[in-house]
N, C-alpha and C positions, 0 to 999 in steps of 0.2 A: 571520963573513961581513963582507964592506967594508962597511961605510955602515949596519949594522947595529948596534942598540943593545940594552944590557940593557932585559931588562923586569922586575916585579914577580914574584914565585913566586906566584901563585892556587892557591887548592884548584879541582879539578874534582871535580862529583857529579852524577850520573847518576839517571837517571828514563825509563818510560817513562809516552808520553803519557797522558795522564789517561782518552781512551776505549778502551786498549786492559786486555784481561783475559785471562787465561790457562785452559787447557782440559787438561786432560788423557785421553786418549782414546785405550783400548789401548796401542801402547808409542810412541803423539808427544802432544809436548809441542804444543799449537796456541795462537800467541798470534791474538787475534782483534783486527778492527778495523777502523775507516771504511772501511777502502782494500781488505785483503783478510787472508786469511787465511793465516799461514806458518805451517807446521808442521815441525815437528822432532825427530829420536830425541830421546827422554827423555833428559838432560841429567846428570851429577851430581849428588850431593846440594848441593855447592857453589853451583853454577852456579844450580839451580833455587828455591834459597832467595834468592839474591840476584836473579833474576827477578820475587818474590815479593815482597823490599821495595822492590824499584822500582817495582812496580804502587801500592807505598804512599806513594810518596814519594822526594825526591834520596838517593840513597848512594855514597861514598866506596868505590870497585873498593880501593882500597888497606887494608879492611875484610873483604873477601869471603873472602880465601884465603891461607895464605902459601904453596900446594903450589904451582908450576909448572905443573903440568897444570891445575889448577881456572880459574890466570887466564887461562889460554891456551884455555881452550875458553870464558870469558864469554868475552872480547873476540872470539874466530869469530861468537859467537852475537850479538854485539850489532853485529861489523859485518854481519851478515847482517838485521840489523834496525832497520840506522839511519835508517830513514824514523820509525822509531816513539819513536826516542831523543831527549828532551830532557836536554840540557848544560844546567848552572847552574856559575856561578864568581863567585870572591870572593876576597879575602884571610882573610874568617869562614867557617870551612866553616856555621858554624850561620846565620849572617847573608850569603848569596849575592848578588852585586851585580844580576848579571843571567840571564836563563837565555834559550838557544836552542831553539825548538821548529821542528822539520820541521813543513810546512803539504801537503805532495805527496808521494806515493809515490816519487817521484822526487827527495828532498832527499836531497843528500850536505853533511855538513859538517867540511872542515877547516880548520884553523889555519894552514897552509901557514908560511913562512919569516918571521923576523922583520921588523919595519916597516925600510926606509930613511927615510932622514932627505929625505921629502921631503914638500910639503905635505899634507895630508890634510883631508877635511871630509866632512859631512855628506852621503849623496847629495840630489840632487835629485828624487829622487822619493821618497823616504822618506816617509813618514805617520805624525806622531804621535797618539794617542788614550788616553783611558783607560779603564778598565772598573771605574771605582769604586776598585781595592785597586794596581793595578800600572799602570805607563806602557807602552803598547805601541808597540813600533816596525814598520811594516812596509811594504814595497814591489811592487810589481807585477813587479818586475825580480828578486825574489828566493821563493826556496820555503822561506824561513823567516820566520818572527815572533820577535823579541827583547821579551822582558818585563823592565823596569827596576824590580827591585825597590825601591830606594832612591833616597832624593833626591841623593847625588852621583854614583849615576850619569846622574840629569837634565842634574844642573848641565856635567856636561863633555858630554856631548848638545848641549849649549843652545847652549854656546861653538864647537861645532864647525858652527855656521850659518856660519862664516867661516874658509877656509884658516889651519891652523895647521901650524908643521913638530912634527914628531915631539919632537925633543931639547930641544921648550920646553915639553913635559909632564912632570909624575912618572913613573918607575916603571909605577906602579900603574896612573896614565890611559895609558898606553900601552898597558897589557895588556890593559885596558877597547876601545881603540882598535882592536886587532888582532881582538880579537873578535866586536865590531859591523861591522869589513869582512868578516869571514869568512865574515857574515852575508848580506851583499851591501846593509847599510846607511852604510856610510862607504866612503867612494871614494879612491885615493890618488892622486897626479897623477903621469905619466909621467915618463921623464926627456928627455921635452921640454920637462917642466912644464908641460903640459895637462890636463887631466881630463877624458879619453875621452868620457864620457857624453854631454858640451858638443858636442862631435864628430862624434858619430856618426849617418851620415845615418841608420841606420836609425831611429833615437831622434827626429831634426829634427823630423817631424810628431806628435808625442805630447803634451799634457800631461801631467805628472802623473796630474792627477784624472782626465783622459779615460784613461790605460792603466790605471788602478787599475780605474775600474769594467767598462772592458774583461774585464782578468783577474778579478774577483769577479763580475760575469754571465754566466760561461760557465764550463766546469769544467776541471779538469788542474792549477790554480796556488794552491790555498787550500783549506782545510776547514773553512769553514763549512757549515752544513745548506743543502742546496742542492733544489729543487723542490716538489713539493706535501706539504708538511710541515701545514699547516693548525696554523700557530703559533697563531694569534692564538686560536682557537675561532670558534664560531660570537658571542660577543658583538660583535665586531667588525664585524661583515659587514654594510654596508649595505644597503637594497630594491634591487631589479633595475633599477628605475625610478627616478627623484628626485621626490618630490614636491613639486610648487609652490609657490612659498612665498607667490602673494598670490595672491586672488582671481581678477584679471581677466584672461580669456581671449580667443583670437582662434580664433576655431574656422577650420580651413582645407579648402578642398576636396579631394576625392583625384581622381586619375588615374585617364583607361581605362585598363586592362588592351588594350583590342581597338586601341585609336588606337597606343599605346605599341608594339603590336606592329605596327603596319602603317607606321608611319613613321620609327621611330626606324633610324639607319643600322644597318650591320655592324658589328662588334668591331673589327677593324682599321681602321677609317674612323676611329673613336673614338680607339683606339691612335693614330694619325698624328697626328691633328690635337688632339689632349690637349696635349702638350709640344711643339709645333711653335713656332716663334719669327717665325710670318709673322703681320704685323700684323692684329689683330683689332679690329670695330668696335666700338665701344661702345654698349653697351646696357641703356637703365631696367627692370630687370627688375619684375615685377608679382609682387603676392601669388599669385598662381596660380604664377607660376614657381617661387618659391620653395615653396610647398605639392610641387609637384610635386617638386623637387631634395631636399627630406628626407624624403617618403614611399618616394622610389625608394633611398635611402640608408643615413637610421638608423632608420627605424620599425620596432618590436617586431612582427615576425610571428608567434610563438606565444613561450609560457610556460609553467616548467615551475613548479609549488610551485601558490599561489592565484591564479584569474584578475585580480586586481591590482595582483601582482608586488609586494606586502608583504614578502613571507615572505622570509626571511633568507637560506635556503640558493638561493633561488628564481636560475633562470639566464631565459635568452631567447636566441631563436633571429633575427637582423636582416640586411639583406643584406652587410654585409661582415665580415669575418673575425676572431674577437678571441679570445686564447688562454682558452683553458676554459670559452666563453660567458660571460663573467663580462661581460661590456661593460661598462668603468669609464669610458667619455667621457661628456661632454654635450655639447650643443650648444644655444651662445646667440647669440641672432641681433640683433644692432646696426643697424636702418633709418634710413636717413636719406634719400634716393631710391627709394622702391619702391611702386607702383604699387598703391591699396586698402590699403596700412598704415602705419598714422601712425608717424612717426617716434620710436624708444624703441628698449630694449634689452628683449628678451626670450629668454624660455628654453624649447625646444623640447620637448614633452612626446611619448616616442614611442611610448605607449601609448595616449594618446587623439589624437594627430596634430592637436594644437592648439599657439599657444603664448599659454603665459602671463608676461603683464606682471612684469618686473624693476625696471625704474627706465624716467622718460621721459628720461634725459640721459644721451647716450653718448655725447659730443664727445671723451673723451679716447681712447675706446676706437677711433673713426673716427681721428682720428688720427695716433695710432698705426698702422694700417692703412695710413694714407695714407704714413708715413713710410716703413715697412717693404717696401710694394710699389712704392716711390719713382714714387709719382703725383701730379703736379700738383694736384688738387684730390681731396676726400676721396673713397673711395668709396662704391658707393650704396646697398650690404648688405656687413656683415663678417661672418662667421659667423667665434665664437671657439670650439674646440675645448678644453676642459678636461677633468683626469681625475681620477675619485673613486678617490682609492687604495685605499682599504681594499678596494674590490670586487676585486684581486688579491693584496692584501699578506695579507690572513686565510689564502688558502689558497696563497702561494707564497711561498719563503723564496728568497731571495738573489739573483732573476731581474724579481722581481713590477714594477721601474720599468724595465726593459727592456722586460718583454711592454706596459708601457704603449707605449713608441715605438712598438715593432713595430706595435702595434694604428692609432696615431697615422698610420702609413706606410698600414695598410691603409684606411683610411678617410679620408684624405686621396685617394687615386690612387681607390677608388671616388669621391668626391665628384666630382672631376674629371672620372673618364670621362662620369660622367652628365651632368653639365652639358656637356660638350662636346658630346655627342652632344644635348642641346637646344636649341645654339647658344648657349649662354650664355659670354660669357667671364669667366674668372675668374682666379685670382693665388695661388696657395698659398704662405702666409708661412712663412720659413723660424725666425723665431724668436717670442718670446712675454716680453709687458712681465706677469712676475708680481704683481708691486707691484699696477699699474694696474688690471689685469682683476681682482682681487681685491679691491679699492676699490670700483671701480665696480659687480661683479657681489654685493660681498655675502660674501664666501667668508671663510674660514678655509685660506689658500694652503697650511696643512699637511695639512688632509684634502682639498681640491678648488682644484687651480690652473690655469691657460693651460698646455698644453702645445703648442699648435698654431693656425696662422689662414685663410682662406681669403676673398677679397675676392671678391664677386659683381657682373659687371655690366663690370666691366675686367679687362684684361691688366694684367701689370705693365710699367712705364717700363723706359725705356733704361735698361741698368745699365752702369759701368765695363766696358770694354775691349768692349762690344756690337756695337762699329763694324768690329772686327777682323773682314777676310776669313773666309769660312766656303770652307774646299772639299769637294767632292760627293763622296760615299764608295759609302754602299749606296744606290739607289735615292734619292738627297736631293728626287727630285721628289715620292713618296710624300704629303707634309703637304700640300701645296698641292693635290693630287689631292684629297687627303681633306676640305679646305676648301668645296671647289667642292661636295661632297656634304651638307656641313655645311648651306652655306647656301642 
């Protein structure tokens, strides 16, 4: 082929995946597995023995059989099963450099035509990690995982962070090279001498890291243990509730039930003028307000385990929505402006509908606040939304910091409706100073960090491009209407 070079002779040996086991049952062969289950007429004695040391380990097809018939019905059998087949190659059939393992029912892998001689590197979204014995490669963009057995094949890994052409490798790293793209972890550049990836609008808005945990929080592109796996046991598992860590409380009042009903507007009044972008006044909210916005929000309405949500397994039922009950946020409330509470940071308890004292200095935590809702001067309550991981990672495997956001979403957009429909305005932060809040709050940002903020009392500032024309689509009078009911 033009522009096509030798490469090294590798051994190839064959394996299947480590969760798959074989059945036998009446006259099919059933191999079993994550994914599903394929069965098939009983095999040869050939065939089925070397079925057999694959479940134990890599072998050499060039070991199996010298009949014709035997090799030609493994390789039917193994392309009818190549989601489940891991490839290993090397120049040492005993010492294999690296191996390929399908991650999805859906992995096909071939080696396709030799390299040309044009740059090659690294992709861009590649991930390397390790698991303690082997180097892992793997990408969002591909339905396999490469394991680097050996240190040179790091070392030409390492070198490929930077375009190199093909014909200024050995051999041997080419054949390395050819295999890691086949993988869909090295990329080769066009012959326009581009690399696609750079390219391509579909790609333009992705991170990396942002499409990696994409494809590992949802299912179709990886096999890892995915849902309520309950890894951790119950050691792990935090109280339903956080207990206070000082003493000093702020007991607060609760709301009518009857007032609440006879005043508070409609749902869609609320709906409008929530995310409406018409100027709203500013307002010193009072302890009562605030009493009222987290009773009507995150308080504990019932409990299941001991009445004071100790108990490990224990859940709770609150008005907004968190996957499994597990309710992993907290809420800690930074005053600086608020009417009956002296100014400090405290942490909202939503079992006794108090809160207690964290620290009296929360200047960095305000703002910060201030910077994030780009307001001239600080605001007058922040409520910082942070989440206790373990209250979903014990019992969810590969999802458990997504159902955090999701949760983060649902109780953010409640916060807001209620407050709006109080007239209160407020400013939902869109990001969170880990560092800072875990400073100031006390925390251990690996079990309990900011995932969320929410400013009490203002809107947020003009932002970039704010000034840009709006034109009227569905009903655009709708917010202003709902204003009017507001106030």
């Amino acid at each position: 082929m033009p522009g096509s070079m030798d490469e090294a002779a590798w051994f190839e040996l064959w394996a299947l995946r480590e969760d798959v086991y074989l059945e036998f049952q009446d006259k099919e062969l059933i191999l079993r597995s994550r994914w599903e289950d394929v069965c098939l007429p009983v095999p040869g004695e050939a065939a089925v023995e070397a079925l057999r040391r694959m479940c134990l380990g890599p072998i050499s097809l060039d070991n199996v059989s010298t009949r014709f018939d035997d090799r030609a019905e493994l390789s039917g059998i193994l392309e009818r099963v190549r989601h489940l087949v891991v490839r290993s190659f090397g120049p040492d059939p005993e010492q294999p450099l690296l191996s390929v393992v399908p991650i999805s029912l859906w992995a096909e892998y071939c080696l396709g035509a030799p390299l040309a001689d044009r740059p090659v590197r690294l992709s861009r979204f590649a991930v390397i990690t390790s698991d303690g014995r082997d180097w892992r490669v793997e990408s969002p963009l591909s339905l396999h995982r490469v394991l680097l057995h050996q240190a040179a094949a790091m070392e030409l890994v390492g070198a490929l962070a930077r375009p190199v052409l093909p014909s200024r490798l050995s051999p041997a790293d080419r054949s390395l090279v050819k295999r890691l793209g086949a993988a869909g972890m090295v990329v080769q550049a066009s012959p326009r001498a581009v690399f696609e990836e750079d390219h391509d609008p579909v790609l333009a808005g992705w991170s990396p890291l942002d499409l990696m945990f994409h494809s590992r929080t949802t299912l179709g592109r990886h096999d890892h243990d995915f849902g309520e796996t309950y890894r951790s046991g119950s050691r792990a598992v935090e109280p339903v509730a956080k207990p206070p860590a000082r003493e000093e409380r702020v007991k607060l009042p609760k709301p009518s039930w009857r007032q609440l009903v006879e005043t508070d507007p409609p749902l869609t009044v609320a709906l409008e003028a929530a995310n409406s972008r018409l100027p709203e006044p500013e307002r010193v909210p009072s302890i009562d307000d605030l009493s009222e916005l987290l009773y009507r929000t995150v308080r504990v309405r019932s409990l299941t385990g001991e009445p004071d949500g100790t108990t490990a397994l224990a859940t709770s039922d609150r008005p907004y929505r968190s996957a499994g009950d597990c309710y992993g946020l907290e809420v800690y409330v930074t005053a600086d402006d608020c009417k009956g509470l002296p100014s400090g940071v405290y942490h909202y308890d939503p079992l006794a509908h108090q809160l207690a004292v964290v620290t009296e200095r929360g200047d960095e935590l305000l703002e910060n606040g201030r910077v994030a809702a780009n307001l001239a001067c600080r605001p007058p309550v922040l409520i910082t939304l942070t989440a206790r991981f373990r209250r979903l990672s014990w019992k969810y495997n590969g999802l458990s910091y997504a159902l955090v956001l999701k949760d983060v979403g649902a109780l953010t957009q409640t916060l807001k409706l209620v407050s709006t429909a109080m007239g209160l305005p407020t400013c939902a932060l869109d990001g969170a100073d880990v560092d800072v809040s875990s400073r100031v709050l006390g925390l251990d940002w690996r079990i309990e960090s900011a995932v969320a903020g929410l400013v009490v009392g203002r809107s947020c500032g003009a932002r970039p491009g704010s000034t840009q024309a709006r034109h009227p689509m569905n009903d655009a009078a709708w917010p202003a209407r709902a204003m009017t009911v507001i106030r």
